[in-house]
BAPA-522424 format. One record per atom (N, C-alpha, C): x, y, z; residue in one letter; atom name. Coordinates in steps of 0.1 Angstrom, whole numbers, always signed. Each point is the difference from the previous one (the first is absolute). Example, Ala and Ser with C-alpha at 12.3 -4.5 7.8 and 13.67 -1.06 7.14 Angstrom:
2
[[+132, -57, +78], "a", "N"]
[[-9, +12, +0], "a", "CA"]
[[+9, +12, +0], "a", "C"]
[[-4, +11, -7], "s", "N"]
[[+9, +11, +0], "s", "CA"]
[[-8, +11, +8], "s", "C"]
END
This chain:
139
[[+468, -125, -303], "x", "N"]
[[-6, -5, -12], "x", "CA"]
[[-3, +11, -9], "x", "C"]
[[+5, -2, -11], "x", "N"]
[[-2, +13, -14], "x", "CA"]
[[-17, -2, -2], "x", "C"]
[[-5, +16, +2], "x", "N"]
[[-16, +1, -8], "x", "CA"]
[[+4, -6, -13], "x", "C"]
[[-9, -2, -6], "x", "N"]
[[-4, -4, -17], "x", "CA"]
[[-7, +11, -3], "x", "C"]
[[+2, +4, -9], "x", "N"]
[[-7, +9, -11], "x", "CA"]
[[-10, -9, -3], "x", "C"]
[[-14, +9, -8], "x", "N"]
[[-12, -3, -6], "x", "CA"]
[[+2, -8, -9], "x", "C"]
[[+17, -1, -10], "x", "N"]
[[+2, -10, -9], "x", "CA"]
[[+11, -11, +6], "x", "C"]
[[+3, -5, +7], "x", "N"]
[[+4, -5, +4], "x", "CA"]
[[-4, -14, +11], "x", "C"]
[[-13, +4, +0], "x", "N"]
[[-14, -5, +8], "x", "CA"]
[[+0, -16, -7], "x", "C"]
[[+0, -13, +9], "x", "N"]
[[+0, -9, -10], "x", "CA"]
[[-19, +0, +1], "x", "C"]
[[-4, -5, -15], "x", "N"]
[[-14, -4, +1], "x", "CA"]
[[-2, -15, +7], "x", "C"]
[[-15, +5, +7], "x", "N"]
[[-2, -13, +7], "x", "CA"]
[[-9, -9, -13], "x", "C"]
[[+0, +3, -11], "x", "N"]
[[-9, -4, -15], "x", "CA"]
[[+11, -10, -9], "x", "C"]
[[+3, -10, +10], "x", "N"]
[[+10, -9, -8], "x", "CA"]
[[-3, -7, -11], "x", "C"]
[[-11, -3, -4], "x", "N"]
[[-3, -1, -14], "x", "CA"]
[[+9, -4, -9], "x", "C"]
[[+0, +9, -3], "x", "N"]
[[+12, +4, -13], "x", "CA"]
[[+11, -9, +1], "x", "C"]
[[+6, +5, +14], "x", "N"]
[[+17, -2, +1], "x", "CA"]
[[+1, -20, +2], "x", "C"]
[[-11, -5, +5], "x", "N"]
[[-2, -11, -3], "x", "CA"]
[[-1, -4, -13], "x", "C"]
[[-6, +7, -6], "x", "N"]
[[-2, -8, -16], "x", "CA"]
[[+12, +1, -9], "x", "C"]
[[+4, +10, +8], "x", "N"]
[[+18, +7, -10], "x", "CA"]
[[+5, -14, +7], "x", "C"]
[[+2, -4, +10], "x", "N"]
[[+9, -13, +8], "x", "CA"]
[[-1, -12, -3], "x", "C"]
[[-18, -6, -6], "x", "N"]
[[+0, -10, -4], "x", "CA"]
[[+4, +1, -17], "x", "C"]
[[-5, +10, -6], "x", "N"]
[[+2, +4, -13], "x", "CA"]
[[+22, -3, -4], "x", "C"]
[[+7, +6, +12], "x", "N"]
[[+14, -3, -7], "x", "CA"]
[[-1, -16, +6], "x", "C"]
[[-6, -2, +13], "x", "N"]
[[+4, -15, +0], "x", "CA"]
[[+0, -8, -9], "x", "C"]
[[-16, +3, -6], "x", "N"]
[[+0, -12, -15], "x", "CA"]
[[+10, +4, -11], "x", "C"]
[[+6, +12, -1], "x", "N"]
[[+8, -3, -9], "x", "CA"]
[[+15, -3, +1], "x", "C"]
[[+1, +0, +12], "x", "N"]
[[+17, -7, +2], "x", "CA"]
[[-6, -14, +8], "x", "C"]
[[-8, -8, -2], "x", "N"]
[[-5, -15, -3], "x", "CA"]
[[+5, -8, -6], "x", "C"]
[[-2, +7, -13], "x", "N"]
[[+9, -6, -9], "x", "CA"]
[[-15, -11, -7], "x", "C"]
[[-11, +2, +3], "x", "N"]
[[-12, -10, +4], "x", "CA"]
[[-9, +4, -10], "x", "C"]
[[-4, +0, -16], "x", "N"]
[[-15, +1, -3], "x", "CA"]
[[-13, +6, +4], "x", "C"]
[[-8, +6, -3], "x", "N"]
[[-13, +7, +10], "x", "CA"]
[[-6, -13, -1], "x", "C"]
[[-4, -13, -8], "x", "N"]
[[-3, -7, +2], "x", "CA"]
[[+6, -14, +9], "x", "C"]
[[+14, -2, +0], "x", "N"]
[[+7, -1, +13], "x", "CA"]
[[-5, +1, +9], "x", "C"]
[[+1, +14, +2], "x", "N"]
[[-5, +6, +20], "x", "CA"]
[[-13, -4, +1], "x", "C"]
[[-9, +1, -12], "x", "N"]
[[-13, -2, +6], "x", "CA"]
[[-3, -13, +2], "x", "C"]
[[+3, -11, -8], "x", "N"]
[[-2, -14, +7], "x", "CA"]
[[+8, -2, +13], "x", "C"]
[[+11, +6, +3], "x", "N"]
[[+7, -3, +8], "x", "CA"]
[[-6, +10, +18], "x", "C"]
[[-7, +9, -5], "x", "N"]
[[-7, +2, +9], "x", "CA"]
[[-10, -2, +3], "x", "C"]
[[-12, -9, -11], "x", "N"]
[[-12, -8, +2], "x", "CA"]
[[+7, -15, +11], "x", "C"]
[[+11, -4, -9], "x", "N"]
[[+5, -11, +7], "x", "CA"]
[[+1, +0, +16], "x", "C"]
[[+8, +12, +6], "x", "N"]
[[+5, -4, +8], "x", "CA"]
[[-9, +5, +12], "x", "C"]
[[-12, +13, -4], "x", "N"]
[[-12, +4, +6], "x", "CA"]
[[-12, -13, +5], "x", "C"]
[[+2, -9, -13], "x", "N"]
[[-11, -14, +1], "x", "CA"]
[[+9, -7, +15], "x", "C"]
[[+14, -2, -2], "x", "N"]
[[+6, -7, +10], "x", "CA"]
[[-1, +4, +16], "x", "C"]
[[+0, +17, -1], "x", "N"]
[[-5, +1, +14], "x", "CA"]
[[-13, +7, +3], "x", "C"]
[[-9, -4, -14], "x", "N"]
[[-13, +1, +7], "x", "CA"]
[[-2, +15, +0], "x", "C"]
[[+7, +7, -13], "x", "N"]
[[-2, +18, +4], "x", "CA"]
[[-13, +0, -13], "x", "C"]
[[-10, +11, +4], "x", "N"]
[[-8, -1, -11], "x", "CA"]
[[+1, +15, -8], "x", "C"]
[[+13, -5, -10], "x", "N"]
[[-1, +14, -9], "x", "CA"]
[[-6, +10, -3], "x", "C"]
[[-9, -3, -9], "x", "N"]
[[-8, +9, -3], "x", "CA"]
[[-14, -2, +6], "x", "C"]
[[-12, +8, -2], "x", "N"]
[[-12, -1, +4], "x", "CA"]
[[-4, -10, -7], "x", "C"]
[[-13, -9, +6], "x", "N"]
[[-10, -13, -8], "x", "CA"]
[[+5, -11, +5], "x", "C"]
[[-3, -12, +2], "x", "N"]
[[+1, -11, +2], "x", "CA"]
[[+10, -8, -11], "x", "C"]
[[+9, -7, +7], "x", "N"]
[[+9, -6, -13], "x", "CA"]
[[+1, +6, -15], "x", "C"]
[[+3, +15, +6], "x", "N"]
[[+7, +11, -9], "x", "CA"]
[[+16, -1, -3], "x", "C"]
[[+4, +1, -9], "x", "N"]
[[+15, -2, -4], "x", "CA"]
[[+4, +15, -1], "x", "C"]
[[+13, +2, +3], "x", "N"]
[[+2, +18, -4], "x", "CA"]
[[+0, -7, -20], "x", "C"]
[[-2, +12, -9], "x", "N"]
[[+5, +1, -11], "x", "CA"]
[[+14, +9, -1], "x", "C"]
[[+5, +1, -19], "x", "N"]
[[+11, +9, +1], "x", "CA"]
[[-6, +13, -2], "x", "C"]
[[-10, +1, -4], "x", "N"]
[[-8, +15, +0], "x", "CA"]
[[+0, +7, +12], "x", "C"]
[[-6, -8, +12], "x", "N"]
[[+3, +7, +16], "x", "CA"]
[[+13, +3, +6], "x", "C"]
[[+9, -12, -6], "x", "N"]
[[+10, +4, +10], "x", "CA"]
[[+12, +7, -10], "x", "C"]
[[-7, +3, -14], "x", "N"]
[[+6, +10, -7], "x", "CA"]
[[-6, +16, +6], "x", "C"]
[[-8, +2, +2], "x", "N"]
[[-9, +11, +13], "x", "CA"]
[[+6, +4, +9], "x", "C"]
[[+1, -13, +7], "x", "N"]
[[+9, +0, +12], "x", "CA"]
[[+14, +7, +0], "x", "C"]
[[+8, -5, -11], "x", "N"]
[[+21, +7, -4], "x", "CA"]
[[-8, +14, -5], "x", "C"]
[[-6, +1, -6], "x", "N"]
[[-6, +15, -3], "x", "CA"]
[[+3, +16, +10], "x", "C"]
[[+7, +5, +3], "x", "N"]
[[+1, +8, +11], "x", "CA"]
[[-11, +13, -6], "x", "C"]
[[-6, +0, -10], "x", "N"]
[[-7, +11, -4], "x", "CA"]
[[-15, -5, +0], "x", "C"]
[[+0, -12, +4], "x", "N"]
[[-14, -5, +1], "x", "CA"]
[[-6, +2, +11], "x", "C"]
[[-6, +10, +10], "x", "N"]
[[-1, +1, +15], "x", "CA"]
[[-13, -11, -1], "x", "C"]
[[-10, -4, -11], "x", "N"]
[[-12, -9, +8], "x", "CA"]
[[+2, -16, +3], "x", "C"]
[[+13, -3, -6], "x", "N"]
[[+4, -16, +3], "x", "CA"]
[[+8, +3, +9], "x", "C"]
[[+3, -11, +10], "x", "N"]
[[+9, -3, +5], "x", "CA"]
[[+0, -8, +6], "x", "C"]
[[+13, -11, +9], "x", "N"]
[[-7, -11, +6], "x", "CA"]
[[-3, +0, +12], "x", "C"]
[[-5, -6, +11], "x", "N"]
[[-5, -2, +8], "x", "CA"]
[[+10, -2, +12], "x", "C"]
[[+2, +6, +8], "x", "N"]
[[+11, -2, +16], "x", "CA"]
[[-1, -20, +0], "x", "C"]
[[-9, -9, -2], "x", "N"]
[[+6, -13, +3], "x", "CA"]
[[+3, -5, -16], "x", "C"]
[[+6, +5, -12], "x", "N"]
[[+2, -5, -11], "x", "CA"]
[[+18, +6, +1], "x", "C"]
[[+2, +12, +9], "x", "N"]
[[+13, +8, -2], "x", "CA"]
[[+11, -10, +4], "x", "C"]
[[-4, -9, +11], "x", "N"]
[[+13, -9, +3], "x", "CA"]
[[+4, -11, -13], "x", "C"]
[[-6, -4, -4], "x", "N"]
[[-9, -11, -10], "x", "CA"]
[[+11, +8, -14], "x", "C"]
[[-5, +10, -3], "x", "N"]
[[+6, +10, -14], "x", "CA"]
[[+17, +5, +9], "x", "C"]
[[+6, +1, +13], "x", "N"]
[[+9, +1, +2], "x", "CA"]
[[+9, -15, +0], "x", "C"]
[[-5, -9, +3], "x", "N"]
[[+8, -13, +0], "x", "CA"]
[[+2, -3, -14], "x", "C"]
[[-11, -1, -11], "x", "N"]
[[+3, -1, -11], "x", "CA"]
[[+9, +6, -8], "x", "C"]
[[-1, +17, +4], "x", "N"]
[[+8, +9, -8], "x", "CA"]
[[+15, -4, +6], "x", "C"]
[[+9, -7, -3], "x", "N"]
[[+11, -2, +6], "x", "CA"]
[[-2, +6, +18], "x", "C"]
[[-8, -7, +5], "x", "N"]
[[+5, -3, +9], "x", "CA"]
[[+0, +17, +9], "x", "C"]
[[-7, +15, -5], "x", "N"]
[[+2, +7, +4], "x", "CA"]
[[-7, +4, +12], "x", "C"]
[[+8, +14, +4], "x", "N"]
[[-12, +3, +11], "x", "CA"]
[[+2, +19, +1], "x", "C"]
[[+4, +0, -14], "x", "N"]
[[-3, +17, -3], "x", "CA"]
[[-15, +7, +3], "x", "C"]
[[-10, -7, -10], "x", "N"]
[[-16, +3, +3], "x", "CA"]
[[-3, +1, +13], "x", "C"]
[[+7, -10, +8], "x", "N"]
[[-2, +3, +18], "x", "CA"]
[[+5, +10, +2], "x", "C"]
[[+10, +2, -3], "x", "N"]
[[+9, +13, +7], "x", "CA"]
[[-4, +10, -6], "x", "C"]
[[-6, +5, -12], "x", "N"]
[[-6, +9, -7], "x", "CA"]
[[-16, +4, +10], "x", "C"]
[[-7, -12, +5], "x", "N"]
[[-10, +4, +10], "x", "CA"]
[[+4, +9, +11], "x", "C"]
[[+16, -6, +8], "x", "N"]
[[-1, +1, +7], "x", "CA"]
[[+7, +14, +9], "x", "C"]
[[+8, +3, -13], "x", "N"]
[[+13, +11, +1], "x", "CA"]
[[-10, +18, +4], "x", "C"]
[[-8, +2, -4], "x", "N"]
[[-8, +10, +6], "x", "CA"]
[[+2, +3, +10], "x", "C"]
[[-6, -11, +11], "x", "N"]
[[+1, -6, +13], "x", "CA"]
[[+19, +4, +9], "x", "C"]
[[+9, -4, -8], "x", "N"]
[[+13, +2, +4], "x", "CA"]
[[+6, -10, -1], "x", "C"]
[[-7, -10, +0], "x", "N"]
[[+1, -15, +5], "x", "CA"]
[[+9, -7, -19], "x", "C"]
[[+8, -12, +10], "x", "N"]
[[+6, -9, -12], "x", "CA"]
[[-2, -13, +1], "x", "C"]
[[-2, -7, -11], "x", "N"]
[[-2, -15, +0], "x", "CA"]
[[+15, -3, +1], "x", "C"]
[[+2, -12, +8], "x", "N"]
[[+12, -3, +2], "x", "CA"]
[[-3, -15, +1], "x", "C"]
[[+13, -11, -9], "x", "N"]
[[+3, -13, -1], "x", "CA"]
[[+4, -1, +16], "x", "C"]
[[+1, -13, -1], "x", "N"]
[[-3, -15, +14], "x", "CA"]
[[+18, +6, +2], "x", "C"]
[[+8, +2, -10], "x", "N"]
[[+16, +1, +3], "x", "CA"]
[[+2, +15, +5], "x", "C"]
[[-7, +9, -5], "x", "N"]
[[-3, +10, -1], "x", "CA"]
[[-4, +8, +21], "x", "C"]
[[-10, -9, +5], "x", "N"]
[[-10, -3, +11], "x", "CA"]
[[+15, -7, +13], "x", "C"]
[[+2, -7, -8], "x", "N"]
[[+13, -7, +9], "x", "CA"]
[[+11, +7, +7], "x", "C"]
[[+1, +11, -13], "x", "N"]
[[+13, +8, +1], "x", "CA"]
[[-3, +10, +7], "x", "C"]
[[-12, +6, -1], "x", "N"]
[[-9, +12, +15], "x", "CA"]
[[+2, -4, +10], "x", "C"]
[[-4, -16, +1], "x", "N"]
[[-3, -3, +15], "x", "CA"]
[[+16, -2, +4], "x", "C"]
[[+9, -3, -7], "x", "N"]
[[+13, -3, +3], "x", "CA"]
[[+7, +17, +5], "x", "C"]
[[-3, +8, -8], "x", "N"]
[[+2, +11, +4], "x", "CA"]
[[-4, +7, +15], "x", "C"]
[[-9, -3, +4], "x", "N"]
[[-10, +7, +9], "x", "CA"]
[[+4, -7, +11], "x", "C"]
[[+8, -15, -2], "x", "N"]
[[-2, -3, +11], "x", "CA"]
[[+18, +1, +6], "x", "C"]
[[+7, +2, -8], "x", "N"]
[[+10, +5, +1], "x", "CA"]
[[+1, +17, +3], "x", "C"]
[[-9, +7, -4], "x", "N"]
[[+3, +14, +8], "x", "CA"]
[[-8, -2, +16], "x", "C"]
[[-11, -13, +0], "x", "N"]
[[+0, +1, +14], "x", "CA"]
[[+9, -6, +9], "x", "C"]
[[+7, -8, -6], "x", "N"]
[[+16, -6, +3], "x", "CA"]
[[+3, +9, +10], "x", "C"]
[[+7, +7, -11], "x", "N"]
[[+8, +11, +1], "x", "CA"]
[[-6, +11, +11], "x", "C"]
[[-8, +2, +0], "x", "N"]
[[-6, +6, +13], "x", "CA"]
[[-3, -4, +12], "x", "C"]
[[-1, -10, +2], "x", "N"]
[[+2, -12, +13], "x", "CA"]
[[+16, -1, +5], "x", "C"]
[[+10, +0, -9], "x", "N"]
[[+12, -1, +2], "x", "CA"]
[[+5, +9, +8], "x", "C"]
[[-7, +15, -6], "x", "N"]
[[+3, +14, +6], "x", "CA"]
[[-5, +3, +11], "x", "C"]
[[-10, -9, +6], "x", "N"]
[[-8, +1, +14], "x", "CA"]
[[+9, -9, +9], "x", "C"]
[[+3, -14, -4], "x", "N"]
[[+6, -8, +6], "x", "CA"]
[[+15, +9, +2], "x", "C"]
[[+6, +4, -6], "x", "N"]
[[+12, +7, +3], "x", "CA"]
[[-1, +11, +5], "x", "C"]
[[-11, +12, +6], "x", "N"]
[[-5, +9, +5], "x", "CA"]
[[-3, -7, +14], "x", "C"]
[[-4, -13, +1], "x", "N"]
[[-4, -3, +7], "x", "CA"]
[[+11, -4, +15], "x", "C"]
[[+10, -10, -10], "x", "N"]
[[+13, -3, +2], "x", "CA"]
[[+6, +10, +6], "x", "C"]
[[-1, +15, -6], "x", "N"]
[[+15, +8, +7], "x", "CA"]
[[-3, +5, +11], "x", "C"]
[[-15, -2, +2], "x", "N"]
[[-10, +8, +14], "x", "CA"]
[[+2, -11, +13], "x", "C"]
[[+2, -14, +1], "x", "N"]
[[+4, -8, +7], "x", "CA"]
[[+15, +1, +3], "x", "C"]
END
């Protein structure tokens, strides 16, 4: 495994790289800031996510103009609002992978998950086959 240099180091301060992810998401939307924002009060009321802080609080476009802000470090939204602003923003899951890429780790689609497990289980195939015919030329 290659050391990393001092600059090369990923930050564990994803912040930012989130706000850069939901920030291009809303704009290849194709969606209004007023758009996204009903459309994420909407669909937050549906499963019961509570946006912002207060009691039957609605986000506004002020906050979740905060929020696309990548230069704004004191807004941001909340770990149970990120799926909520990911399904809205077409459907993405960059802001997840922006959390998560530090780590090493990738968000991966259901087709994506299928194609691993299809893999993995074919190189253990394949290694079973090699025992069974190791096994075979010993009898």
């Amino acid at each position: 495994m290659k050391q990393l240099s001092i600059f090369e180091q990923p930050t564990l301060n994803v912040l930012r790289d989130i706000k850069l992810a939901m920030a291009a998401a809303y704009r290849s939307s194709g969606m209004s800031i007023d758009q996204v924002c009903d459309k994420v009060n909407g669909l937050a009321e549906r499963h019961g996510v509570c946006v912002v802080k207060g009691r039957g609080q609605r986000l506004t476009v002020d906050t979740l103009q905060k929020w696309l802000n990548p230069e704004d470090t004191t807004r941001y939204p909340s770990i149970k609002v990120l799926p909520v602003l990911c399904a809205v923003l077409a459907n993405t899951t960059d802001p997840i992978q922006a959390m998560v890429a530090p780590l090493g780790w990738k968000v991966i689609d259901e087709q994506d998950a299928k194609m691993l497990e299809w893999a993995k289980l074919h190189h253990n195939a394949k290694d079973i086959n090699r025992r069974i015919k190791k096994l075979e030329a010993e009898l």
